[in-house]
N, CA, C and O of each residue as an XYZ file, in Angstrom:
388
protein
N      -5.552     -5.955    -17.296
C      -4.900     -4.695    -17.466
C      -4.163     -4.368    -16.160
O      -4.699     -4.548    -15.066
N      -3.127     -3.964    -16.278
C      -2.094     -3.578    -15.483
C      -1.989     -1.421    -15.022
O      -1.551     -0.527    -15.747
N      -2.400     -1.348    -14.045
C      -2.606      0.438    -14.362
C      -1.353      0.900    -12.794
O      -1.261     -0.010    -11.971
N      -0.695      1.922    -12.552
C      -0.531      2.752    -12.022
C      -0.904      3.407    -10.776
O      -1.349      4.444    -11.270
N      -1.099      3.613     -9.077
C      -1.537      4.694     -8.658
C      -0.257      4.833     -8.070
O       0.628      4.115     -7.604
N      -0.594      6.535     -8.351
C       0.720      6.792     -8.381
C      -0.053      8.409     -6.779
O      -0.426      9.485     -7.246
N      -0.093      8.277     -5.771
C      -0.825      9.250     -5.267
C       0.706     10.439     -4.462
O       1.647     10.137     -3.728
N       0.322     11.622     -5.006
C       1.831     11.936     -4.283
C       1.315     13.363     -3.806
O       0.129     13.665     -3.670
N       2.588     14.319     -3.538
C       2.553     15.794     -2.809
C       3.659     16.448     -3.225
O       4.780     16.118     -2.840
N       3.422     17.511     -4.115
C       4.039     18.475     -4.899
C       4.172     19.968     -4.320
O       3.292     20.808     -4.512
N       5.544     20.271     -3.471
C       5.475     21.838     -3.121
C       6.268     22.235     -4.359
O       7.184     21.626     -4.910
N       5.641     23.522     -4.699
C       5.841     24.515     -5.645
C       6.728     25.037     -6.047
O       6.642     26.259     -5.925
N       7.794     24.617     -6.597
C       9.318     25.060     -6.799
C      10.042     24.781     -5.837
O      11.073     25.360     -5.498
N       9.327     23.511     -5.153
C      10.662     22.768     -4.464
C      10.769     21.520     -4.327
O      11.931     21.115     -4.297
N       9.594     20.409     -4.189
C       9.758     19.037     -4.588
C       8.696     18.196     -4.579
O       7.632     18.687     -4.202
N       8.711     16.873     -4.948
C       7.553     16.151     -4.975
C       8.052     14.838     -4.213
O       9.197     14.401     -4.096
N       6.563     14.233     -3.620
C       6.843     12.831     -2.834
C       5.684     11.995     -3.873
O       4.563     12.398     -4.184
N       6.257     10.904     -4.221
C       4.916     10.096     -4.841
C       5.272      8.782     -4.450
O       6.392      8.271     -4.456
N       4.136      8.274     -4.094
C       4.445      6.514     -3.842
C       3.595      5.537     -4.616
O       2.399      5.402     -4.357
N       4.118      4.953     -5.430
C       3.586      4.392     -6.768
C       3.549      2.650     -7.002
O       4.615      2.034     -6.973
N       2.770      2.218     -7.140
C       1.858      1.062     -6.687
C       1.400      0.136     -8.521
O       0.693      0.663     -9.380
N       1.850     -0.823     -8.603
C       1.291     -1.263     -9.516
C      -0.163     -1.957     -9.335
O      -0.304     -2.324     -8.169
N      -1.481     -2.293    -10.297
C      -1.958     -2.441     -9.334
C      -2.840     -3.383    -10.659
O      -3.056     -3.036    -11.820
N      -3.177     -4.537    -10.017
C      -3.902     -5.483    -11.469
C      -5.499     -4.988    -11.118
O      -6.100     -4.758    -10.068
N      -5.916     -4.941    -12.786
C      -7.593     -4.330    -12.615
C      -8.341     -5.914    -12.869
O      -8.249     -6.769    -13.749
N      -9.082     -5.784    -11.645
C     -10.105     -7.403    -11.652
C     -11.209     -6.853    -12.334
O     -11.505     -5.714    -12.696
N     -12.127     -8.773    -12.471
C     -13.432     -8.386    -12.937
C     -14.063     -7.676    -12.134
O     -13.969     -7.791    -10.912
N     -14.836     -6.793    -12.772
C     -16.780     -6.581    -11.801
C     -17.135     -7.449    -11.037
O     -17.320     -8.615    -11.386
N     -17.343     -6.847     -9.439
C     -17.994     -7.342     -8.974
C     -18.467     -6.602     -7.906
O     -17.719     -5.743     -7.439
N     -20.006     -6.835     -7.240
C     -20.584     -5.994     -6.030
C     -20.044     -6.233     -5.089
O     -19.925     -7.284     -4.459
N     -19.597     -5.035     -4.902
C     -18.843     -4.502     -3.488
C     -19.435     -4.555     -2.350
O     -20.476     -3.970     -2.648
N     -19.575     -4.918     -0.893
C     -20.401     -5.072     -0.130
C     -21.268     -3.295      0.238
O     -20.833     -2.239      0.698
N     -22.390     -3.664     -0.169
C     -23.255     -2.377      0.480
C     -23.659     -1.610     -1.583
O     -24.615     -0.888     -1.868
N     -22.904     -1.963     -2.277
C     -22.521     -1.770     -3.463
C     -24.342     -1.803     -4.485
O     -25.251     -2.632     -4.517
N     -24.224     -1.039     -4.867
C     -25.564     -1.347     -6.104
C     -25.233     -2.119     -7.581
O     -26.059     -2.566     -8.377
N     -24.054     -2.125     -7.662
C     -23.856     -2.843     -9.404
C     -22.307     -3.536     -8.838
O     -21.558     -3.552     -7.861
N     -22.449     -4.022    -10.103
C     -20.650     -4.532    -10.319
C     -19.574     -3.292    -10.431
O     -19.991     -2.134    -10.468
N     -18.496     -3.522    -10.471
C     -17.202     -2.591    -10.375
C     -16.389     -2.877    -10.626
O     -16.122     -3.813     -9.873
N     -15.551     -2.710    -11.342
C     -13.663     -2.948    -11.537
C     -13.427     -3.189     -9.823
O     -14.243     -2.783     -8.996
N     -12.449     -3.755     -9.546
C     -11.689     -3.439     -8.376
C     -10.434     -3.959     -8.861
O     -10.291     -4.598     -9.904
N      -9.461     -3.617     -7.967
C      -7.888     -3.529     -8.270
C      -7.203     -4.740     -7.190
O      -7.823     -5.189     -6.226
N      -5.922     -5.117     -7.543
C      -5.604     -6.311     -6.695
C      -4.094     -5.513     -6.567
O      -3.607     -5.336     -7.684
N      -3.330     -5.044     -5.557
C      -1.599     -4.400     -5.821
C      -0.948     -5.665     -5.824
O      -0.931     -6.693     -5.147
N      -0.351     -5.133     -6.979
C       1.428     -6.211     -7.593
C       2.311     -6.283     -6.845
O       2.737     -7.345     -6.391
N       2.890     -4.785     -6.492
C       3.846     -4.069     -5.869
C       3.873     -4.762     -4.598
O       2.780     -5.043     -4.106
N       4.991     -5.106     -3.942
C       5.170     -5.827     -2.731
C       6.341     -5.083     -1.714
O       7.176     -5.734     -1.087
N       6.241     -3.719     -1.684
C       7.327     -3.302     -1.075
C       6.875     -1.964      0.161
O       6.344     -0.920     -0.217
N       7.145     -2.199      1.394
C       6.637     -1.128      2.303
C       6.751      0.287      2.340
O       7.799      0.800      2.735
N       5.676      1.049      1.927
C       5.926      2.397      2.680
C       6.600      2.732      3.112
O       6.898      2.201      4.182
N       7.270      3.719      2.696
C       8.495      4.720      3.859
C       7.329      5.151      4.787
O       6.175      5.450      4.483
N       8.011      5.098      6.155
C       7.066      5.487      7.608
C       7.301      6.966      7.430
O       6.477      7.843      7.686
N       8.670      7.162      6.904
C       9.317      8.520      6.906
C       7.750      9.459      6.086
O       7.148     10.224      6.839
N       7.343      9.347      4.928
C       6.576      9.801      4.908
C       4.791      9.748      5.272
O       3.722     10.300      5.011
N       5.127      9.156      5.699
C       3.567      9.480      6.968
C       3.616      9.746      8.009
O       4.317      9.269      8.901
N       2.452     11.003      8.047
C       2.028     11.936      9.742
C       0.970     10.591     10.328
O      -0.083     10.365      9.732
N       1.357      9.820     11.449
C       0.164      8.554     11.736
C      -1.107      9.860     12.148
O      -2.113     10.029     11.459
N      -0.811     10.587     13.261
C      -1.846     11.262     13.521
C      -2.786     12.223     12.527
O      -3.776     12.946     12.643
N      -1.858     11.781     11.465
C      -3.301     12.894     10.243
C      -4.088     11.722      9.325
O      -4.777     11.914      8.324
N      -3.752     10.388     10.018
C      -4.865      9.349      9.383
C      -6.002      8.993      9.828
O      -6.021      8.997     11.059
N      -7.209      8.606      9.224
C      -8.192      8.457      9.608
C      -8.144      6.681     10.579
O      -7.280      5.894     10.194
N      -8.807      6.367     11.399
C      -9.147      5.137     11.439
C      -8.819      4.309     10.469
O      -7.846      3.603     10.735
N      -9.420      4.115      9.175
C      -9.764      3.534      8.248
C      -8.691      3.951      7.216
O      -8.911      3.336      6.172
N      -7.620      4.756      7.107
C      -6.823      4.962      6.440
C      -4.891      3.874      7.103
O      -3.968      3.197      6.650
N      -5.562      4.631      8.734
C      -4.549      3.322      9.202
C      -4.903      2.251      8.751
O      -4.328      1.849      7.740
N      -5.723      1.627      9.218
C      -6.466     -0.053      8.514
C      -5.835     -0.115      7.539
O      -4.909     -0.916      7.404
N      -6.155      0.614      6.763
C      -5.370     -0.020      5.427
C      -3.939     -0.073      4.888
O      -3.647     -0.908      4.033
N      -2.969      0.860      5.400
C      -1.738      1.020      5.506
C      -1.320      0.056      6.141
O      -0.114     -0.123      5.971
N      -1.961     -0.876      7.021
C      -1.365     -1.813      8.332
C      -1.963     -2.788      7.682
O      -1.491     -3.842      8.108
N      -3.145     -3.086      6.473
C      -3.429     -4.222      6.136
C      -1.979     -4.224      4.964
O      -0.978     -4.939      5.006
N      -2.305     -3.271      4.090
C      -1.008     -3.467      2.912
C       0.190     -4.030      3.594
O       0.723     -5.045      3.147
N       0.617     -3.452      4.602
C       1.811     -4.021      5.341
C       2.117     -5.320      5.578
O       3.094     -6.034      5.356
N       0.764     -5.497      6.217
C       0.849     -7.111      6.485
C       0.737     -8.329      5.312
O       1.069     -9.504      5.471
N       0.295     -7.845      4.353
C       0.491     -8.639      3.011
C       1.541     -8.615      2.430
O       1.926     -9.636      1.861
N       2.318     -7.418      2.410
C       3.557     -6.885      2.304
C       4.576     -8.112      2.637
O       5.081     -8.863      1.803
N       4.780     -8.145      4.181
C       5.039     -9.197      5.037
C       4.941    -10.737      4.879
O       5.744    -11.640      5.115
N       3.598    -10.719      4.369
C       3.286    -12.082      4.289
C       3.610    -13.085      2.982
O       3.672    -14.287      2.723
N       3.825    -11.364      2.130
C       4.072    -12.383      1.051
C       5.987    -12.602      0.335
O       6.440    -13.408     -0.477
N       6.687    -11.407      1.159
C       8.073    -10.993      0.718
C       8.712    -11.596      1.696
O       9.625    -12.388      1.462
N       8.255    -11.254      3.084
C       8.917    -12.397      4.593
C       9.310    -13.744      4.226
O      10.393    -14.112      4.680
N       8.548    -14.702      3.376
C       9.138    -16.185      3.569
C      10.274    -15.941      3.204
O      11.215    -16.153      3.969
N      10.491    -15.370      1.780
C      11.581    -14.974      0.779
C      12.263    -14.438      1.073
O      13.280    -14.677      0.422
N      12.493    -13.227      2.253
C      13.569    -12.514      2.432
C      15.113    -13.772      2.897
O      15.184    -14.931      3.304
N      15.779    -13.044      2.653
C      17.280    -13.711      3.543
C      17.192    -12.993      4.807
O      16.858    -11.825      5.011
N      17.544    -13.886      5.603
C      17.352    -13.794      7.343
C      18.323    -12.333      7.400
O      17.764    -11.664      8.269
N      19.256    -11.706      6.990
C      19.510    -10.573      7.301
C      18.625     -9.146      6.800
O      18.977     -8.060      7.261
N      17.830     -9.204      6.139
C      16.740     -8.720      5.416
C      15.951     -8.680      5.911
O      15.302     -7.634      5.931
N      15.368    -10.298      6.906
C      14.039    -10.068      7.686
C      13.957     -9.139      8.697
O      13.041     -8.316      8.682
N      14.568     -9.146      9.348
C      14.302     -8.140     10.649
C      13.853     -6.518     10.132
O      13.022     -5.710     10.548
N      14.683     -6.508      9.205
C      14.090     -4.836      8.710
C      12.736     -5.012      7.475
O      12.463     -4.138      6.652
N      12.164     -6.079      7.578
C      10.928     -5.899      6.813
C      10.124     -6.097      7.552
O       9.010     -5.614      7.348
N      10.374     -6.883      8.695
C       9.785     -6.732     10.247
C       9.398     -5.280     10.685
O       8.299     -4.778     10.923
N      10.545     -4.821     10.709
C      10.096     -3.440     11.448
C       9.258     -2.300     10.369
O       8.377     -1.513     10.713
N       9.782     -2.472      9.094
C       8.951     -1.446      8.071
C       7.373     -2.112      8.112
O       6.429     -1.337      7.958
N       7.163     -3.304      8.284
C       6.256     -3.688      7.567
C       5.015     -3.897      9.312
O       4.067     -4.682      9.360
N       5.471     -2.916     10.533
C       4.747     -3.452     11.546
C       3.442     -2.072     11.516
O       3.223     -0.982     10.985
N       2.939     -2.896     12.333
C       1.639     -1.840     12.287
C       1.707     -0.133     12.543
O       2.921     -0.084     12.743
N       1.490      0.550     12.607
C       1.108      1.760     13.432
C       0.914      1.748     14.168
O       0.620      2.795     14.745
């Protein structure tokens, strides 16, 4: 199954930001620290974050981590493929925090 997260920010009669992620649902399995099995999700979507919308300083530790891991898969997997005028700016979208 193929599902959606779609996580965004809606001001009130004036606009919305959403950044939307395809995302494949895996088998069950225990998660480390985990008591049972679980769905977990694998992302399709291969394309970087606008920086434009993220405050770095209102992320947690562990929220960077993961924005800078997506990135780097991001990278790792669209970089071979880009055309050399392309790379440099997936370079820079796709660098850490």
């Amino acid at each position: 199954m193929i599902v959606s997260n779609e996580p965004g920010y809606y001001k009130e009669g004036a606009y919305g930001i959403r950044i939307e992620n395809l995302q494949f649902v895996t088998e069950p399995a225990i998660a480390a620290g985990g008591e049972r099995p679980m769905l977990g999700f694998e992302t399709l979507t291969m394309a970087p974050i606008d920086r434009r919308l993220v405050v770095a300083e209102m992320l947690t530790a562990e929220e960077r981590a993961q924005l800078d891991a997506y990135h780097a898969k991001v990278l790792a997997v669209i970089g071979p493929k880009a055309p050399d005028d392309m790379r440099a700016w997936l370079e820079t979208a796709c660098a850490p925090l």
